[in-house]
C-alpha positions as CSV (number, residue, x, y, z in Angstrom):
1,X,-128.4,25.1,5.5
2,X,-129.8,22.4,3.1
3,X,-134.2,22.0,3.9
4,X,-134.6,19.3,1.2
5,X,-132.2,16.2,0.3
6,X,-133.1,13.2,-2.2
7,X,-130.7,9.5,-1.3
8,X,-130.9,6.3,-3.0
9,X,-130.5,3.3,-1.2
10,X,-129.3,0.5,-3.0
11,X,-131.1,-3.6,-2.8
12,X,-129.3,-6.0,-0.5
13,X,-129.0,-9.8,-0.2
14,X,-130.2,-10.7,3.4
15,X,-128.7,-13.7,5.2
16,X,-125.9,-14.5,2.5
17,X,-127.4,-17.6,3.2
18,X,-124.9,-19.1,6.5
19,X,-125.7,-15.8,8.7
20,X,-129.5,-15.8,9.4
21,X,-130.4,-12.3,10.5
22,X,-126.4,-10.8,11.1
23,X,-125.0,-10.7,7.4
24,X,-125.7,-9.4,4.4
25,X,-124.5,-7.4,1.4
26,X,-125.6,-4.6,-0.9
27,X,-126.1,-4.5,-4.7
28,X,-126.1,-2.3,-7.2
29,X,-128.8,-1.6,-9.7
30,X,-131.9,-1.4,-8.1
31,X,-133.2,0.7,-5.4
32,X,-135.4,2.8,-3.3
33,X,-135.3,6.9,-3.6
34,X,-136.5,8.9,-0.6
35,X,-136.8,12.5,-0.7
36,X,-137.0,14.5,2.3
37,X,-137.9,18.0,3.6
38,X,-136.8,19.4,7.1
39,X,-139.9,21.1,8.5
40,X,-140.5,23.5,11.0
41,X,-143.6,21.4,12.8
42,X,-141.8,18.6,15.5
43,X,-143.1,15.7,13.5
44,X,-142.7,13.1,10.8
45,X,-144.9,12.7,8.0
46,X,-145.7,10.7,4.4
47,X,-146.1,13.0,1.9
48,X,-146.4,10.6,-0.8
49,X,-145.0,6.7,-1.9
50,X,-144.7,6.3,-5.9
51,X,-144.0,2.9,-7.3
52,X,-145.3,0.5,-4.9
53,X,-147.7,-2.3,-6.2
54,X,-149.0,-2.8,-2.9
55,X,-150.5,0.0,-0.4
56,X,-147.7,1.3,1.8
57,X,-148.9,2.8,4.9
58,X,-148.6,6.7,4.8
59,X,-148.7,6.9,8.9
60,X,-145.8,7.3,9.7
61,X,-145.4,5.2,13.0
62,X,-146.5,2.3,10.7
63,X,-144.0,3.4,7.7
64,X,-140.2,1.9,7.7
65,X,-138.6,5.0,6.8
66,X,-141.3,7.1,9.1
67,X,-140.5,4.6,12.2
68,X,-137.1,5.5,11.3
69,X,-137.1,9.4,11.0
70,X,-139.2,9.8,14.6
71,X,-136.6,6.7,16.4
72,X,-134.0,10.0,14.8
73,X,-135.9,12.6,15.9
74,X,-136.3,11.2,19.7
75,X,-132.7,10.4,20.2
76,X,-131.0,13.7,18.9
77,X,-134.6,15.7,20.8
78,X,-134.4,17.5,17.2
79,X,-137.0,20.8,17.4
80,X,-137.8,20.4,13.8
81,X,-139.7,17.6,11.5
82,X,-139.4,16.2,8.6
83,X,-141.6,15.0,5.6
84,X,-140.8,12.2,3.5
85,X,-141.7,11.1,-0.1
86,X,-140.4,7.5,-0.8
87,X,-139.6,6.5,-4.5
88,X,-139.7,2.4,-4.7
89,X,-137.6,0.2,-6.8
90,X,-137.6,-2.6,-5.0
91,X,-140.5,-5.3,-5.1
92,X,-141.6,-6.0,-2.2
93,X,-141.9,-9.3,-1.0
94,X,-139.0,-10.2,-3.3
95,X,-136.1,-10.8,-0.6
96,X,-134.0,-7.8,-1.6
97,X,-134.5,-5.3,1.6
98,X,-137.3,-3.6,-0.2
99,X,-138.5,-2.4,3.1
100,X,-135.0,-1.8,4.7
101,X,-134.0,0.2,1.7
102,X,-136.8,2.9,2.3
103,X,-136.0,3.5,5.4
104,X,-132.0,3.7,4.6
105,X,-132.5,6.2,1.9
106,X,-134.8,8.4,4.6
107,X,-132.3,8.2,7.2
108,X,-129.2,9.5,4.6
109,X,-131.3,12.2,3.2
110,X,-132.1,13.4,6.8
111,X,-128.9,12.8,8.1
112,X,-127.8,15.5,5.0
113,X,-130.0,17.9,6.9
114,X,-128.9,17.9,10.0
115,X,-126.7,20.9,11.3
116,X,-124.2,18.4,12.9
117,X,-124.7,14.8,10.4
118,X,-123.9,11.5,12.1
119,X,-121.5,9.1,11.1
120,X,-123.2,6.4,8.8
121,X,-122.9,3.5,12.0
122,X,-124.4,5.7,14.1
123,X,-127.3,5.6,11.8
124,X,-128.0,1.6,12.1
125,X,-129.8,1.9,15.9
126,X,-132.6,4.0,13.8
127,X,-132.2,1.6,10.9
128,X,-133.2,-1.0,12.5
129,X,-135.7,0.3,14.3
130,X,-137.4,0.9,10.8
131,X,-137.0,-2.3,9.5
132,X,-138.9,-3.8,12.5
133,X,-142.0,-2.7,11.5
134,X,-142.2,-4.5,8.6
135,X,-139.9,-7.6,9.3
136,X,-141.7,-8.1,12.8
137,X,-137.7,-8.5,14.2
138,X,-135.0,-6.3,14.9
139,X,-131.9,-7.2,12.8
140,X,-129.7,-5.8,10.6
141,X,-129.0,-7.7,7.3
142,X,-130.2,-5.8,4.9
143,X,-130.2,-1.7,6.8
144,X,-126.3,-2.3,7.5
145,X,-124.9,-3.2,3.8
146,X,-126.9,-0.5,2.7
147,X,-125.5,2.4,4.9
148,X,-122.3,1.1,4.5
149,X,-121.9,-0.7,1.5
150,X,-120.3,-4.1,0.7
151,X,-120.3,-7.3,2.9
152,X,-121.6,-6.3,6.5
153,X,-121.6,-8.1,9.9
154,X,-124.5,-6.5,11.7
155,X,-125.2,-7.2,15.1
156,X,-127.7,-6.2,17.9
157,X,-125.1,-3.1,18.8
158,X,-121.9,-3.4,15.8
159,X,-122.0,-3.1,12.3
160,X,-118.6,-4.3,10.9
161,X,-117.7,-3.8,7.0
162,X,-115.9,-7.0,5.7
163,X,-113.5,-6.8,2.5
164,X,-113.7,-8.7,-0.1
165,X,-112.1,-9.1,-4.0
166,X,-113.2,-6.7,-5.8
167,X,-114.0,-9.2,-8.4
168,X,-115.9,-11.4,-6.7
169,X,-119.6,-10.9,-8.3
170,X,-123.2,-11.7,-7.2
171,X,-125.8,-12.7,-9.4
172,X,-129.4,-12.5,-8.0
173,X,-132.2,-13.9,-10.2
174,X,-136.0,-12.6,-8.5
175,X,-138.8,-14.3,-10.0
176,X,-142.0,-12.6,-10.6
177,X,-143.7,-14.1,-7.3
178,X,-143.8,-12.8,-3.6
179,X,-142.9,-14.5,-0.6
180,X,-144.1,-12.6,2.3
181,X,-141.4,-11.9,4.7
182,X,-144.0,-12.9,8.1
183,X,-144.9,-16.3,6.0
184,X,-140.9,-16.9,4.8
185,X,-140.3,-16.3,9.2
186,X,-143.3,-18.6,10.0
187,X,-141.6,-21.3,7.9
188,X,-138.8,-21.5,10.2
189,X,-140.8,-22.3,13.6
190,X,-139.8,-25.9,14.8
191,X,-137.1,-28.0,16.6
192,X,-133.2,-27.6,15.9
193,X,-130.7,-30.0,16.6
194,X,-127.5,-28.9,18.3
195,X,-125.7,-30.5,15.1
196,X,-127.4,-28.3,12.6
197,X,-126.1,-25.0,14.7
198,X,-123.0,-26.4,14.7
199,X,-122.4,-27.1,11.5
200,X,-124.4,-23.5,10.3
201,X,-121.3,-21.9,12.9
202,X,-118.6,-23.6,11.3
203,X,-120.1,-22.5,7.6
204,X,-120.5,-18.9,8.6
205,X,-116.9,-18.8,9.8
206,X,-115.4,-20.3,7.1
207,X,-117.5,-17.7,4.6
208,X,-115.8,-14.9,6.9
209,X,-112.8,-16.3,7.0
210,X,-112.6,-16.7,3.4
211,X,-113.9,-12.9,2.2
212,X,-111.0,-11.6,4.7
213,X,-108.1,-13.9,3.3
214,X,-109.8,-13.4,0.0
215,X,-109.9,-17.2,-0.1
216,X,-112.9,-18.7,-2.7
217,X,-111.7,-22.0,-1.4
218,X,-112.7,-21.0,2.1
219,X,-116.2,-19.1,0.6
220,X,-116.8,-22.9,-1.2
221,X,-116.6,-24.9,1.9
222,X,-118.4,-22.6,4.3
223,X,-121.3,-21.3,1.6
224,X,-124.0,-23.9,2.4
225,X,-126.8,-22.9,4.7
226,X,-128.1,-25.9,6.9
227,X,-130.5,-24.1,9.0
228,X,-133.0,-22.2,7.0
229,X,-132.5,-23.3,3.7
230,X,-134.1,-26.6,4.1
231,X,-137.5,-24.8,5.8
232,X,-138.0,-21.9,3.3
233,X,-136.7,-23.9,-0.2
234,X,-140.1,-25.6,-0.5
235,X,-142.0,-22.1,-0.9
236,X,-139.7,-20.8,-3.8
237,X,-141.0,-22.5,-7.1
238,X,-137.6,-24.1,-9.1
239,X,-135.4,-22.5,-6.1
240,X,-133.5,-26.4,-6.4
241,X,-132.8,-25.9,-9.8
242,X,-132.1,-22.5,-10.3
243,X,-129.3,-23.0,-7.4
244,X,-127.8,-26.8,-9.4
245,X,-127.4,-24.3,-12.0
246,X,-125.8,-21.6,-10.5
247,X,-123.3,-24.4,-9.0
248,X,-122.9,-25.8,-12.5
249,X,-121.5,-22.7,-13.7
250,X,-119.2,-22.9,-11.0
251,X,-120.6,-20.9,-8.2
252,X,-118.7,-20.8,-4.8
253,X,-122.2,-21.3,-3.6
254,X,-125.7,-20.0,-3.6
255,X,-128.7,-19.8,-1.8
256,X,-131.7,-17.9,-1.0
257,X,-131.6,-14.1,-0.5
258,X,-133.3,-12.9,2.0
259,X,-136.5,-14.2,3.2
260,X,-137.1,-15.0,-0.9
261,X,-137.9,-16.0,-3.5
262,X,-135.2,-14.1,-5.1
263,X,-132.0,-16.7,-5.6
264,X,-128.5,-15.4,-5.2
265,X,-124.9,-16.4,-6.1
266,X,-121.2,-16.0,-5.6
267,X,-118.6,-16.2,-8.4
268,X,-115.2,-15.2,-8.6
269,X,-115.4,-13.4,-12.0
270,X,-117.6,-11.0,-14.1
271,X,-117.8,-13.9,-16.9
272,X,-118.7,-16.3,-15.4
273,X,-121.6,-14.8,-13.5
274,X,-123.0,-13.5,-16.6
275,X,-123.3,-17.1,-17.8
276,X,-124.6,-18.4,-14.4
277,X,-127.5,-15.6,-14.7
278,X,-129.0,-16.6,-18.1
279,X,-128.9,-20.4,-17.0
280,X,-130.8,-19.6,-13.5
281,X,-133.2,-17.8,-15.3
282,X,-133.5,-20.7,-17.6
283,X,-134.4,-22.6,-14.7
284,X,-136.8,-20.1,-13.2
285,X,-138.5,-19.9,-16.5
286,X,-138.6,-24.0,-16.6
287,X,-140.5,-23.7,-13.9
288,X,-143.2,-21.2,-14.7
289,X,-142.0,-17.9,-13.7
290,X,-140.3,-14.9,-15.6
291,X,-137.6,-13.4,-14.1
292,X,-135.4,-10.4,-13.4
293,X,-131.5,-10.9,-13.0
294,X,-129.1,-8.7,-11.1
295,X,-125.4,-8.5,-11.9
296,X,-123.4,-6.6,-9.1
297,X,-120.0,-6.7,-7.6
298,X,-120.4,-8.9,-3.9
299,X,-118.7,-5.3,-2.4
300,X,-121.8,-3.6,-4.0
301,X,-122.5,0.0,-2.7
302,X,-123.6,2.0,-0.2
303,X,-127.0,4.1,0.3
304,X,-125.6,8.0,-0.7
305,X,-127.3,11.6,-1.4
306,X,-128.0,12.5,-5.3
307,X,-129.8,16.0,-4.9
């Protein structure tokens, strides 16, 4: 019987920019680390957070991948504990699931420990019970590409992995800057017109549409986000550059990843992606603000065990 497991969860783009809340889609490269220790005490506990620049909170209640571990530890009435320590790699603040991936990479490692280990959807309920105490809301955009991988539709009670090419590629440039995920949420508080959900429904279908045929013709017309990208653009410095020039290098579209400031974007090959990311950061840097860019297939991977 294992007692100690290490998993990596991988960043995510939340949103993909048409489905507020419900879709998302892992990437590789960076990533959180959580190791964790079964113990005999009936409890959960912090042992120790390396990498954050902020100060995490070590109670676990108050901890995404703590929240997570005890919402595990109710539902299966386990007699035993654990004890996490959390590894970040992901800024937080930055719109790539920094908090979501923590409390991924606890749930896998756990899930390695247990005599009977769940199925990876049956792990999303305690997911997104984690990521709610840091986003404020329960959703899944961010835990449910990470458990399993790819594109994800994740709803209140389904998470459903949707195919794409293979050689489709994200690009996602993150700026050195935060946007709070509470502030990015705030932004969004005001009146809707019928119209604008509408039109975000018809975009979102087209997007899923067009990953399932494998259609970037479909991913073009649908990739344009009505709803929030208008109400959080003006907090991301340059964001309406860096995406002009993601579209100039002949993205299928592009938008803001997660809550932001990070900007992502779709492409149909490796090549051209790779030229997209040096012009976005161009634009990032035109606008005052070094940058880090991410290369990663839009089927990216899912959060696994390493030790």
């Amino acid at each position: 019987m294992r007692t100690s497991a290490t998993a990596f969860s991988p960043a995510s783009v939340g949103n993909i920019g048409v489905g507020f809340d419900i879709l998302g889609h892992s990437i590789a490269g960076a990533g959180d680390r959580a190791t964790v220790r079964r113990v005999s005490e009936p409890v959960v506990r912090i042992a120790a957070i390396r990498g954050s620049t902020v100060d995490l909170p070590m109670q676990a209640h108050a901890n995404t991948a703590g929240a997570a571990l005890i919402a595990l530890r109710d539902a299966l009435a386990l007699p035993f504990g654990f004890e996490i320590e959390l590894d970040k790699g992901i800024a937080l603040g930055s719109g790539m699931g920094g908090s979501a991936a923590s409390c991924v990479a606890a749930l896998v490692a756990a899930n390695a420990l247990l005599d009977a280990p769940l199925p990876r959807a049956a792990l999303y309920p305690f997911a997104v019970t984690g990521e709610a105490v840091a986003s404020g809301g329960r959703h899944g955009d961010n835990v449910g590409p990470m458990l399993l991988g790819g594109v994800v539709l994740a709803t209140a009670d389904h998470v459903v992995a949707v195919p794409v090419p293979a050689e489709w590629t994200c690009v996602l440039v993150h700026p050195d800057a935060v946007l709070e995920t509470r502030r990015a949420r705030a932004a969004l508080a005001g009146a809707y017109e019928l119209k604008e959900f509408v039109a975000q429904s018809a975009n979102l279908s087209l997007v899923l549409a067009g990953c399932w045929r494998g259609d970037p013709a479909l991913v073009r017309a649908g990739l344009k986000d009505v709803l929030v990208e208008p109400r959080r653009a003006p907090l991301i410095g340059g964001f309406a550059a860096v995406k002009q020039a993601a579209l100039d290098h002949d993205a299928m579209g592009a938008s803001i990843s997660g809550a932001g400031p990070s900007v992502f974007a779709w492409f149909e090959h490796a090549a051209t992606a790779a030229r997209a990311a040096e012009a976005m950061q161009a634009a990032f840097a035109a606008a005052g603000f070094t940058s880090q860019a991410y290369r990663s297939p839009v089927a990216g991977p899912a959060a696994e065990v390493i030790a």
